[in-house]
C-alpha positions in Angstrom: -32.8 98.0 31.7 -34.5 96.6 28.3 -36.4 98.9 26.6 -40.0 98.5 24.7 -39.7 97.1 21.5 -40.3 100.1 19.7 -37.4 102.3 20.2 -37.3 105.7 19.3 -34.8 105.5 17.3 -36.1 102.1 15.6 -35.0 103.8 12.2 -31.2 103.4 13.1 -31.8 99.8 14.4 -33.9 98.8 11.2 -30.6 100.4 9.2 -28.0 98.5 11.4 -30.0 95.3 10.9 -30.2 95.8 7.5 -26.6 96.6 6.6 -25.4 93.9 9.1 -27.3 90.9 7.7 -25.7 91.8 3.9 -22.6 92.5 4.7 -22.8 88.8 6.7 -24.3 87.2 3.9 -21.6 88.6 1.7 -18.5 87.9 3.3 -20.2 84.4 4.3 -18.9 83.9 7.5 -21.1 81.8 10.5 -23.7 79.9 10.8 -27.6 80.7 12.6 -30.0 80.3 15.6 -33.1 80.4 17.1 -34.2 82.9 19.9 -34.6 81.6 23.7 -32.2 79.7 25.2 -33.9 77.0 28.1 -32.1 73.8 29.7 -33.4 72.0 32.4 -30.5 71.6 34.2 -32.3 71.9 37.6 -35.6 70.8 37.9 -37.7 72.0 40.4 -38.5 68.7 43.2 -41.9 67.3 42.5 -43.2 64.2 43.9 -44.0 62.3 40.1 -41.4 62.1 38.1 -40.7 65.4 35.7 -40.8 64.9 31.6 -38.0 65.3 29.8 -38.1 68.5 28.1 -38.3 68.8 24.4 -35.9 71.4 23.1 -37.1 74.7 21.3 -33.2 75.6 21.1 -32.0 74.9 17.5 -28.1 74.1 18.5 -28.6 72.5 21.6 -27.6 69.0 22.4 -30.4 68.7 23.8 -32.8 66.7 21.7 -31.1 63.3 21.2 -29.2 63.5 24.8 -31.4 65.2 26.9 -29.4 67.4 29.3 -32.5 67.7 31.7 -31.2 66.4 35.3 -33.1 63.7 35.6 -31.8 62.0 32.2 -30.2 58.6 32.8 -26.5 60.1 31.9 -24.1 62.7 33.1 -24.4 65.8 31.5 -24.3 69.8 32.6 -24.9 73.4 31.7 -22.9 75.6 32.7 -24.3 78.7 32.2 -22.1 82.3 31.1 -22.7 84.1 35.0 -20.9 80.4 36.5 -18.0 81.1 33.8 -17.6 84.7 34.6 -17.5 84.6 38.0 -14.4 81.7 37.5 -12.6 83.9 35.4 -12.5 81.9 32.7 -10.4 83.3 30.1 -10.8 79.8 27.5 -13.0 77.2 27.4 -10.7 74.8 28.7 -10.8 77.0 32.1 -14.5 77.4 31.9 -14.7 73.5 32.4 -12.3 73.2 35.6 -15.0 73.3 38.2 -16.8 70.4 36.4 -16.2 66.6 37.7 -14.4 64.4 35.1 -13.1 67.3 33.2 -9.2 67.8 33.1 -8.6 70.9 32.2 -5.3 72.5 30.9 -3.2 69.3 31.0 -0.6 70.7 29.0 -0.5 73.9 30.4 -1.6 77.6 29.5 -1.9 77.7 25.6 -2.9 81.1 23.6 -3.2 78.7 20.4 -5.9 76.0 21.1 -8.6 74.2 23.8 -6.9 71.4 26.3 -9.3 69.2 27.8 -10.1 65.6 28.6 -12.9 64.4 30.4 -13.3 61.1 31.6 -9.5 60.5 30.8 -9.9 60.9 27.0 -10.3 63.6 24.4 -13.6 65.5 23.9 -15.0 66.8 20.6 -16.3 70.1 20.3 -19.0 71.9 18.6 -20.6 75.2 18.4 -24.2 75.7 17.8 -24.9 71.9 17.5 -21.8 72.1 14.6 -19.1 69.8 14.9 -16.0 71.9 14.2 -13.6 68.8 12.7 -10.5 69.5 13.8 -7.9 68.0 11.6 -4.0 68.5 12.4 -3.4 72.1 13.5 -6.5 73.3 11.5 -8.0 73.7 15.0 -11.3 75.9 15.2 -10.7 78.2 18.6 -14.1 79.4 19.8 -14.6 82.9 21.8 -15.9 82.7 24.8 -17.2 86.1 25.2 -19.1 85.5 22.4 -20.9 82.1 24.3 -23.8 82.1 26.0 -23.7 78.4 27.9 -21.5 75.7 27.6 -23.4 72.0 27.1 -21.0 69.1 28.1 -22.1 65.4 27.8 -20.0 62.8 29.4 -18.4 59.4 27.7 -18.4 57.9 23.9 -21.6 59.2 22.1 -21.2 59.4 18.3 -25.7 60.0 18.1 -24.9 63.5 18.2 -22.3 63.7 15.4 -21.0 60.6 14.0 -17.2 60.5 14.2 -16.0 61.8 17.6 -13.5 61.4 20.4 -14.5 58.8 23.4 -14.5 61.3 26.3 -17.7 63.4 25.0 -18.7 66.3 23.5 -19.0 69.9 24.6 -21.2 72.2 23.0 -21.1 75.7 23.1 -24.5 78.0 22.5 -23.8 81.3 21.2 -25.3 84.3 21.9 -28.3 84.6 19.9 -30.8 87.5 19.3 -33.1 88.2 22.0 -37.3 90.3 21.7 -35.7 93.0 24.1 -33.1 96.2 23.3 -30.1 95.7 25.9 -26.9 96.9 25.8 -23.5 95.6 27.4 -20.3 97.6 27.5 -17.1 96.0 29.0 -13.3 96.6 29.3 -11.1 94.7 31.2 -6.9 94.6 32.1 -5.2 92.2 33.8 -1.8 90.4 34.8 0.8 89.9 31.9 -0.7 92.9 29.8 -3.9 91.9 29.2 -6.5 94.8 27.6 -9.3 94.4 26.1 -12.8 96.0 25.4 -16.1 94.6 24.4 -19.5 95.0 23.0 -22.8 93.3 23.1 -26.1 95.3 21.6 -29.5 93.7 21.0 -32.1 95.6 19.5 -35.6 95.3 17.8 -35.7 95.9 14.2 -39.2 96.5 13.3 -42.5 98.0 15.2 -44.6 94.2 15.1 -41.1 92.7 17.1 -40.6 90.0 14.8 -37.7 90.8 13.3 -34.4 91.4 16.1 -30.7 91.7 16.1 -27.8 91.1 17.8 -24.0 92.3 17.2 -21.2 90.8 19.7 -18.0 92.5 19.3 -14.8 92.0 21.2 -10.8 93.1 20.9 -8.1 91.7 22.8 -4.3 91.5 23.6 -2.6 89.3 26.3 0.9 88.0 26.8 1.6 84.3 27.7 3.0 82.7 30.2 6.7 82.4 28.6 8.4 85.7 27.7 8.7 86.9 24.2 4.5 85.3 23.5 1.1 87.1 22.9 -1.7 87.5 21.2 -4.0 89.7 19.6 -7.4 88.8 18.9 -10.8 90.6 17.3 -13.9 88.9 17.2 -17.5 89.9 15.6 -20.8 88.2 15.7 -24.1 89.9 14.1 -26.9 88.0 13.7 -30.6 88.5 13.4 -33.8 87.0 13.7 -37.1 86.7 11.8 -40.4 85.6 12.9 -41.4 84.7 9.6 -45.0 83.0 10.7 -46.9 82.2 14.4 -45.1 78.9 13.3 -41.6 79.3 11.8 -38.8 81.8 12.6 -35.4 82.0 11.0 -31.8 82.8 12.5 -29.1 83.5 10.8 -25.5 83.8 12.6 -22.2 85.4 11.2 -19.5 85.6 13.0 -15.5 86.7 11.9 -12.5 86.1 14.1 -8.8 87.0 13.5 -5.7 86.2 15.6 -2.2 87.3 15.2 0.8 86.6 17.6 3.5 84.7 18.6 2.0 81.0 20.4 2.6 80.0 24.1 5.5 76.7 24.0 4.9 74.4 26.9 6.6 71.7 25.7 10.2 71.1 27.9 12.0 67.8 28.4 11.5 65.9 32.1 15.5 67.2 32.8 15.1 70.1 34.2 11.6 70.3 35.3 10.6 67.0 36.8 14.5 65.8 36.8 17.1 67.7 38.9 20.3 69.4 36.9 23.3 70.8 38.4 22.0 74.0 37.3 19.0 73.6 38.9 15.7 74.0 37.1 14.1 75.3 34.1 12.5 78.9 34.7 9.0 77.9 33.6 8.8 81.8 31.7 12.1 80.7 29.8 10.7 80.2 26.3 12.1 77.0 24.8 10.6 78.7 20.8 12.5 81.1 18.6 10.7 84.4 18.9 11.8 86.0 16.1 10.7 82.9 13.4 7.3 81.4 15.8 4.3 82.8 14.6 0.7 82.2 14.6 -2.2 83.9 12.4 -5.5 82.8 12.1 -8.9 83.6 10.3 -12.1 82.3 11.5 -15.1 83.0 9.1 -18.9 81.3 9.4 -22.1 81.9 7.7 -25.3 79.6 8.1 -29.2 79.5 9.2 -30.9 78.1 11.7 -34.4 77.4 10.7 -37.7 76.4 13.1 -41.1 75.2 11.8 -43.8 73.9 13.9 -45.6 71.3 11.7 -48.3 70.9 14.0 -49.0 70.8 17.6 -46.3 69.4 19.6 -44.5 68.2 16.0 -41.3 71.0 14.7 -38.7 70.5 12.0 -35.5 72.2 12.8 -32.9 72.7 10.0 -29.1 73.3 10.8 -27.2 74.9 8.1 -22.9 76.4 8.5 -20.3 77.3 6.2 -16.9 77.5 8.2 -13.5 78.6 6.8 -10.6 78.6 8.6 -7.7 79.9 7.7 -4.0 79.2 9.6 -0.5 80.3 9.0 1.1 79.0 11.9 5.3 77.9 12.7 7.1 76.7 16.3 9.7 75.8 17.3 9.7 73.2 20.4 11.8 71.5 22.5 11.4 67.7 22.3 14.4 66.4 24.4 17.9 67.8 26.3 21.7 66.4 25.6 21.9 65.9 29.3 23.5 69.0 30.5 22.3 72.6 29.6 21.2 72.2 26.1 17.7 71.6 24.8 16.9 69.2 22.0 14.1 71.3 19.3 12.3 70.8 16.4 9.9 73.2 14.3 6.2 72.8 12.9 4.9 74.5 10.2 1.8 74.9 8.8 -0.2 77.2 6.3 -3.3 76.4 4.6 -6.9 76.6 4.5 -9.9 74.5 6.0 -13.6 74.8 4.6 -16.6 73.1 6.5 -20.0 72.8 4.8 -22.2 71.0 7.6 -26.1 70.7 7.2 -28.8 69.2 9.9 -32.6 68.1 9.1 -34.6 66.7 11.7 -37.9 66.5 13.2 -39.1 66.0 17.0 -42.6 65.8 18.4 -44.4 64.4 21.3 -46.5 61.7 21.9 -49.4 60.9 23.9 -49.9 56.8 23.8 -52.1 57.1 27.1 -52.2 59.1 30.1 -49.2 58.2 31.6 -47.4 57.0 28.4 -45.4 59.6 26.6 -43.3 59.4 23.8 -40.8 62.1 22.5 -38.9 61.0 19.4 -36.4 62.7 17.1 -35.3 61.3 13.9 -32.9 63.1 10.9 -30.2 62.5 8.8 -27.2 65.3 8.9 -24.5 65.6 6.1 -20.6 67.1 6.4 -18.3 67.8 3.6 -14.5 69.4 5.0 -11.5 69.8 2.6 -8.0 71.2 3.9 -5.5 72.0 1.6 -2.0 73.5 2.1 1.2 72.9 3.0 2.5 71.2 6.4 5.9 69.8 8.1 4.9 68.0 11.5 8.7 67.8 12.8 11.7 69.3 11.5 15.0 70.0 13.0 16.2 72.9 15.0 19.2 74.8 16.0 19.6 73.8 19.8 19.3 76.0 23.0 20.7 77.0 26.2 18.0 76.2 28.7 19.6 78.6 31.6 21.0 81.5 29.6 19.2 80.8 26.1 20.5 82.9 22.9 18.1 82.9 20.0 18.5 84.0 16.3 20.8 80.9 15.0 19.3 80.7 11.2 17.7 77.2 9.7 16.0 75.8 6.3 12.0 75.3 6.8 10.5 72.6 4.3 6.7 71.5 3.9 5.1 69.1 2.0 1.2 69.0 0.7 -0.9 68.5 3.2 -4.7 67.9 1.4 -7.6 65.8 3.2 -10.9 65.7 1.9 -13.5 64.1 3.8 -17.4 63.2 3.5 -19.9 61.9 6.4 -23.1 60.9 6.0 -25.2 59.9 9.2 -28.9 59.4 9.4 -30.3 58.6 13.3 -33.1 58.4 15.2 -33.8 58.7 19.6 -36.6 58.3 21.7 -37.2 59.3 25.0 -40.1 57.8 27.1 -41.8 59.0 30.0 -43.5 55.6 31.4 -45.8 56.2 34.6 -45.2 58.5 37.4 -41.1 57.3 38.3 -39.4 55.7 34.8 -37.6 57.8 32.5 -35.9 56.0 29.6 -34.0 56.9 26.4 -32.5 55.2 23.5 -31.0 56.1 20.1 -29.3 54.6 17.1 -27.0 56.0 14.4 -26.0 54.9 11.0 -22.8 56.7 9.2 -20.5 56.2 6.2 -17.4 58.1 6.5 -15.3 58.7 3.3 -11.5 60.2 3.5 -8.8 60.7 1.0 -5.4 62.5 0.3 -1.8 62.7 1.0 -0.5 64.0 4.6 3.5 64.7 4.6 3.1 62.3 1.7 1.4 59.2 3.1 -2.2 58.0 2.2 -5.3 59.7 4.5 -7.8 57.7 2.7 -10.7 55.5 4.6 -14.6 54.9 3.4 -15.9 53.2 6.4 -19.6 52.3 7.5 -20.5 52.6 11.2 -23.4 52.3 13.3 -23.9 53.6 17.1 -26.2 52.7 20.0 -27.2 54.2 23.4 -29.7 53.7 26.2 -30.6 54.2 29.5 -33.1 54.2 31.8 -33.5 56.3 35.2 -36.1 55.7 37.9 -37.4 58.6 39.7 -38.4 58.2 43.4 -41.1 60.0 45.7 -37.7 60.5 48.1 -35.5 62.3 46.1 -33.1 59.4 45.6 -33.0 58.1 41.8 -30.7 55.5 40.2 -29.8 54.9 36.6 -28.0 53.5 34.1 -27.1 53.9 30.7 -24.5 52.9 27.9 -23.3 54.8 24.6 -20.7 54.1 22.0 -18.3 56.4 19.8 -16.2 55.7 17.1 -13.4 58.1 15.0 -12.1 56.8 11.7 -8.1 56.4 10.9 -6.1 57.0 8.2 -3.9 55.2 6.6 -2.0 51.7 7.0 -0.4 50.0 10.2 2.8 48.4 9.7 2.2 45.5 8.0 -0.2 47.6 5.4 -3.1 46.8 7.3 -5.8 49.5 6.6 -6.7 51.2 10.4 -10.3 50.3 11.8 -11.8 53.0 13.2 -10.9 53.6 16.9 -14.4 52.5 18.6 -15.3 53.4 22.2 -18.1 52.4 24.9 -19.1 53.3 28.1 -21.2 51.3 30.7 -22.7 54.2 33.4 -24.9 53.8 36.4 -25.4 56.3 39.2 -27.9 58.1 41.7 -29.0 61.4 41.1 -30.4 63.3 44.4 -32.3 66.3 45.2 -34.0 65.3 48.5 -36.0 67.8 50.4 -33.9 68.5 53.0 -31.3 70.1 50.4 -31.4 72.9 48.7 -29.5 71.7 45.9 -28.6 68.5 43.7 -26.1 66.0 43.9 -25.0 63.4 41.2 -22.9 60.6 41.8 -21.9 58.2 39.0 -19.8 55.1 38.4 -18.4 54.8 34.8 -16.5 52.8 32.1 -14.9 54.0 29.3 -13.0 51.7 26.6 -11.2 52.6 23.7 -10.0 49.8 21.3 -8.3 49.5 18.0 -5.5 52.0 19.2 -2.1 51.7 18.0 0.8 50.0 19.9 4.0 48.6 19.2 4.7 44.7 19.0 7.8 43.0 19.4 8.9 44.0 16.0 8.6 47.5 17.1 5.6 47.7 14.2 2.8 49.6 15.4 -0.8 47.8 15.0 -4.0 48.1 16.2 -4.2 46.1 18.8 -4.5 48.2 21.7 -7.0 49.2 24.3 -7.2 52.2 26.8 -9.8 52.2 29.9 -10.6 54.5 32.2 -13.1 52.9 35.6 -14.1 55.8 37.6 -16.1 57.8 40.4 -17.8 61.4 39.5 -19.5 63.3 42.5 -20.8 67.0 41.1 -22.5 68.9 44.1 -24.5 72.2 43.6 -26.1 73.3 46.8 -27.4 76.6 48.4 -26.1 76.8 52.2 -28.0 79.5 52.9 -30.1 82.5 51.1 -27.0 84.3 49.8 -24.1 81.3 50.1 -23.5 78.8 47.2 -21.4 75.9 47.3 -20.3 73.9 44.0 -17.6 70.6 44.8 -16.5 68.3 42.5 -14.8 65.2 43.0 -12.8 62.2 40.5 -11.3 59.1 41.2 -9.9 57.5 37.8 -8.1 53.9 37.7 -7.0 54.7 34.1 -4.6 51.9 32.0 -3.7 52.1 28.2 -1.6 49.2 26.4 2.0 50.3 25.0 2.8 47.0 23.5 1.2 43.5 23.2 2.7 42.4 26.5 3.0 45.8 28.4 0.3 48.3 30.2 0.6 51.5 32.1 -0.7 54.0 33.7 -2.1 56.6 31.3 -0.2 59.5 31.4 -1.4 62.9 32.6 -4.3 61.7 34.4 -4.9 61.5 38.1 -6.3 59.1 40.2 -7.7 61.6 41.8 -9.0 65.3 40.7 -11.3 67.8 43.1 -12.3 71.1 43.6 -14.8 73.7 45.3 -16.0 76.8 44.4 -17.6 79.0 47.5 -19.8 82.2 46.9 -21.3 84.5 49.2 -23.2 87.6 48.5 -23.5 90.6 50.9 -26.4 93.2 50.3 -25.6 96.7 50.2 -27.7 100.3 50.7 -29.4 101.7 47.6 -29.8 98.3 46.2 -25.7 97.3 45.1 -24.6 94.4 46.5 -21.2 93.1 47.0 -20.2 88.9 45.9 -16.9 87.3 47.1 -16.0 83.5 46.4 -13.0 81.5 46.9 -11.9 78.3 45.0 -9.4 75.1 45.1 -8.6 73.2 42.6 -6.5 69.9 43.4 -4.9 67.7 40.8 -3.6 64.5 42.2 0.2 63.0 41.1 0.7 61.4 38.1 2.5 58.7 36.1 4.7 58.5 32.9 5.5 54.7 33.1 6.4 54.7 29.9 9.5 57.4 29.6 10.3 58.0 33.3 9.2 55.2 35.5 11.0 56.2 38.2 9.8 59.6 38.6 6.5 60.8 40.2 5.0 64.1 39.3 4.2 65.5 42.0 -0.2 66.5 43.1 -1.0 70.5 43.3 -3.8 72.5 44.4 -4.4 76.5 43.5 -6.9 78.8 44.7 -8.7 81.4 42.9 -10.6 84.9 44.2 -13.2 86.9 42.9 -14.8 89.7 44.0 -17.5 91.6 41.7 -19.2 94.6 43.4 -22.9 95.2 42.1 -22.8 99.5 42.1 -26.2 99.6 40.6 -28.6 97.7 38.2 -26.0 99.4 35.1 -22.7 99.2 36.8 -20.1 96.4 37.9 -17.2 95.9 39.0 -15.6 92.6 38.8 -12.1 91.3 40.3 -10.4 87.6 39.5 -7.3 86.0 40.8 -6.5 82.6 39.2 -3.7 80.8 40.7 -3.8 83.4 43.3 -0.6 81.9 45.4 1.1 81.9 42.4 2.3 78.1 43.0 5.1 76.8 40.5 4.1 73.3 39.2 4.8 70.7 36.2 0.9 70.0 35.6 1.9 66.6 33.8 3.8 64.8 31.5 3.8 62.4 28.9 7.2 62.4 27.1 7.2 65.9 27.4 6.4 67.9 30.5 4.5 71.0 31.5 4.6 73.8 33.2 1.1 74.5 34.5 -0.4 78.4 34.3 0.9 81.3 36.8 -0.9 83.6 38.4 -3.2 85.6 36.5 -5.1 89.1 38.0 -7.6 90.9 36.0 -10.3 93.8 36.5 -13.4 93.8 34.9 -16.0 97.2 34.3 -19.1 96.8 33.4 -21.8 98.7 32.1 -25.4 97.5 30.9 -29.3 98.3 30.4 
């Protein structure tokens, strides 16, 4: 249990804080926050309509799109105890119980985040900070070191500018908290997974306004095809001041190395989806070179997070991080077969090193234009400057392989060319939501950015200097019955580079989405229930015209059904479902459109908790979970073949000893069920059982 704040041994904490926050600042890694985490994610029922909430969370998403339930759009929290108990090893399996989310399309990968929600890639951020992704200079977050995971639904560049049409998810790390608490934790599991981890908090000073927080974690795993694995160590101090009644100050650090040899899902459609006389490929059989694939990376981040009430119900939040990533990285892959036992490969390469600087000013306040008129605005102007520089080869030839009775160690050249993008955003915006009577609810925003690009990648121009503006709005009504509609719309848009075909310079791919839907929480339920329709266009991709020139003149849709249920059965019985039906099309060529690949039409699952008290206060939790992925289409390379729907369950069982100690147990995949998860030229394997043991101890 927490203990005052005034610890005997405050000395050693004041010395730990102390030598902690310079030897952040010095290596400057992270970036910063602000104590006490609250969403609104389940209001409590009320017969007048509830007011949005303004945010007090530096980080959060939560000012310009509130995430509060009854906020015309489709958003969620999904808080660290929901992760846990799923298992979740990434973030990309933290999100498969969430409608709209596919998870893991490509399979199990120990390199990077899969996701799409809404049938189209998500951008991702940590602590309000988008993390840019560029190539393979991919930031991968930790998820022990996350405290909630924000994700908001459909095209909305008003949180960050430039992003990807299916959303954003945001991740809140674990901040410093006014309490000392301790949490101890080692785990093992299936394919020689180990790992031990560490999460202190303590009070630095007698007055309590100055607190600490250091998050520590190591970890080794294999992967799912033999001769793979990973090794990672990740470290998080940060601390908090109180510097005034009215200010406070966070700053975060946080350092993360990896070092191993990457996961390869990548496998032609003969032999997995495609019968051979040999029969089919062994989805352990690794299709790499383990002695040459390797993968090393170096996570570093420094920053603030700065709070200052200006006056009553007026606060000015500053967002400050300094990211470097560092990544030596090569593969080799196979992209294709000769028809008979040999597989087709390739090789990436990259090595180089990314550097973020990313800074957010804004200021939020409330209100009062009568008494049932309230106004909550939020207005700013953020600011991101990245630069990448190394040396990359995107595709280059390898020896080939025996796919039954592979032999590896043939010897080949490796080449690489500069690889150098620098790139500058500046975005100013403002939002507004309005609480109008007792039952309307309505929000709107609008963004202005100029984006700015240039370089050479494998020797071809990645220059742009675009200006973009963004628009959402939406408007909920909230009835006496527990029954309330909305409907919104948002836009996104992600700059190109370089020239089409005929020398064209790219436009910026631009995204929209229409949404309406009913959000209920009648009395008779002891839960909430949010069904939505939505639309999702993409335009300005690239296709191929009759010349076989690629242009942008494409579009890819997604029309769809979301139904997210969160409901207590009974004092001790939860029950989450989850259900997707997506009529998803994407143009090829000027005269031809398909089925997008990798999505379903239709995607559910259930997740099913029950908790059985014990004597001298232990108690014991098991839940049971399905997840079902519809078939799937590659209309493009394999017309004629289906890939086939699934469905795996997952166990846990965590028993409760005492208020320290805890014992967890999760089975993912628990059947162990062989399956392609999807494929879009190339096909995937998806992720094998998985069994691991958790002990826990904490105060």
């Amino acid at each position: 249990m927490p203990t005052p704040p005034h610890p005997p041994h405050a000395s050693l904490a004041r010395l730990l804080t102390f030598a902690t926050t310079l030897g952040g600042l010095a290596a400057a890694p992270q970036a910063m926050a602000q104590p006490g985490t609250t969403h609104a994610s389940q209001p409590s029922t009320s017969a007048s309509v509830p007011t949005l909430e303004s945010v007090t969370v530096i980080g959060s998403v939560n000012d310009l799109q509130s995430l509060d339930f009854y906020a015309p759009n489709s958003s969620a929290v999904i808080e660290r105890s929901t992760f846990e108990a799923h298992g979740a090893r990434k973030l990309d399996q933290a999100l498969q119980y969430q409608a709209g989310v596919l998870a893991e399309p490509f399979g199990p990968d120990n390199k990077v985040e899969w996701f799409k929600i809404r049938g189209f890639d998500a951008s991702t951020a940590l602590d309000g900070v988008p993390t840019t992704p560029n190539g393979y200079f991919v930031w991968k977050p930790e998820l022990f070191g996350v405290e909630s995971v924000e994700v908001l639904k459909g095209p909305n560049s008003l949180l960050f500018g430039a992003s990807d049409p299916g959303g954003v998810v945001n991740l809140v790390t674990k901040r410093p908290q006014k309490a000392e608490a301790l949490l101890l934790q080692a785990e093992g599991g299936h394919r020689g997974r180990l790992g031990a981890a560490f999460d202190y908090n303590g009070v630095a000073n007698e007055a309590g306004t100055a607190y600490y927080r250091i998050v520590a974690q190591a970890r080794r795993e294999d992967g799912l095809q033999r001769d793979t694995d990973m090794k990672s160590l990740y470290m998080a101090p940060s601390v908090t001041f109180e510097l005034s009644e009215r200010t406070s100050l966070t700053l975060l650090t946080s350092y993360q190395r990896e070092r191993g040899t990457p996961t390869n899902g990548f496998l032609p459609a003969y032999g997995t989806i495609i019968d051979t006389p040999y029969g089919t490929i062994d989805r352990r059989m690794n299709a790499g070179e383990p002695g040459f694939d390797h993968l090393e990376r170096t996570q570093l981040g420094a920053g603030w997070l700065l709070s200052h009430e200006l006056a009553d119900d007026w606060t000015f939040q500053q967002n400050y991080r300094y990211t470097r990533l560092s990544l030596d990285q090569q593969n080799v892959f196979a992209y294709g077969s000769d028809g008979d036992r040999d597989l087709l490969r390739g090789y990436t390469y990259t090595d180089g090193v990314n550097r973020n600087h990313y800074i957010d000013n804004r200021i939020s306040g409330k209100i009062a234009l009568s008494e049932t008129v309230e106004l909550l605005p939020v207005f700013g102007f953020d600011y991101l400057k990245s630069d990448t520089h190394g040396m990359n080869n995107g595709f280059g030839m390898a020896p080939n392989l025996d796919m039954f009775e592979p032999v590896y160690g043939t010897p080949f050249d490796v080449t690489a060319a500069p690889y150098d993008l620098n790139t500058r955003q500046l975005g100013v915006y403002a939002s507004s939501q309005l609480k109008l009577g007792e039952h309307w609810n309505f929000t709107a925003g609008i963004r202005h950015d100029r984006a700015r690009s240039s370089g050479t990648i494998n020797g071809g121009d990645a220059g742009y200097d675009i200006h973009h503006n963004s628009f959402n709005v939406g408007a909920i009504y909230v009835s006496d019955y527990g029954v309330s509609p909305y409907a919104s719309y948002s836009e996104s848009f992600k700059p190109v580079s370089g020239v089409d075909g005929y020398g064209n310079t790219y436009q910026p791919y631009e995204a929209r989405q229409f949404e309406a839907g009913l959000k209920l929480e009648p009395s008779w339920l002891d839960g909430t229930l949010t069904l939505a329709y939505f639309n999702v266009e993409e335009k300005n991709a690239l296709i191929s015209d009759a010349s076989n020139i690629q242009t942008q003149a494409g579009k890819r849709y997604n029309r769809g059904v979301e139904l997210q249920g969160d409901v207590n059965l009974a004092e001790n019985t939860t029950l989450r479902l989850a259900y997707t039906y997506n009529r998803s099309r994407q143009d090829i060529s000027a005269l031809e459109t398909v089925q997008t690949p990798l999505i379903p039409r239709h995607q559910a699952s259930l997740w099913l908790s029950h908790r059985f008290m014990l004597p001298d206060a232990g108690h014991l939790t098991l839940a049971a979970g399905a997840r079902y992925n519809g078939s799937t289409l590659d209309e493009r390379y394999y017309p004629d073949e289906r890939i086939p729907a699934y469905t795996v369950f997952d166990l846990m069982a965590r028993y409760q000893v005492n208020s320290n100690w805890a014992l967890q147990l999760n089975a993912r995949n628990l059947a162990d069920k062989s399956y392609v998860a999807a494929c879009d030229f190339y096909c995937y394997y998806g992720a094998g059982r998985t069994i691991d043991l958790q002990l826990q101890y904490q105060w």
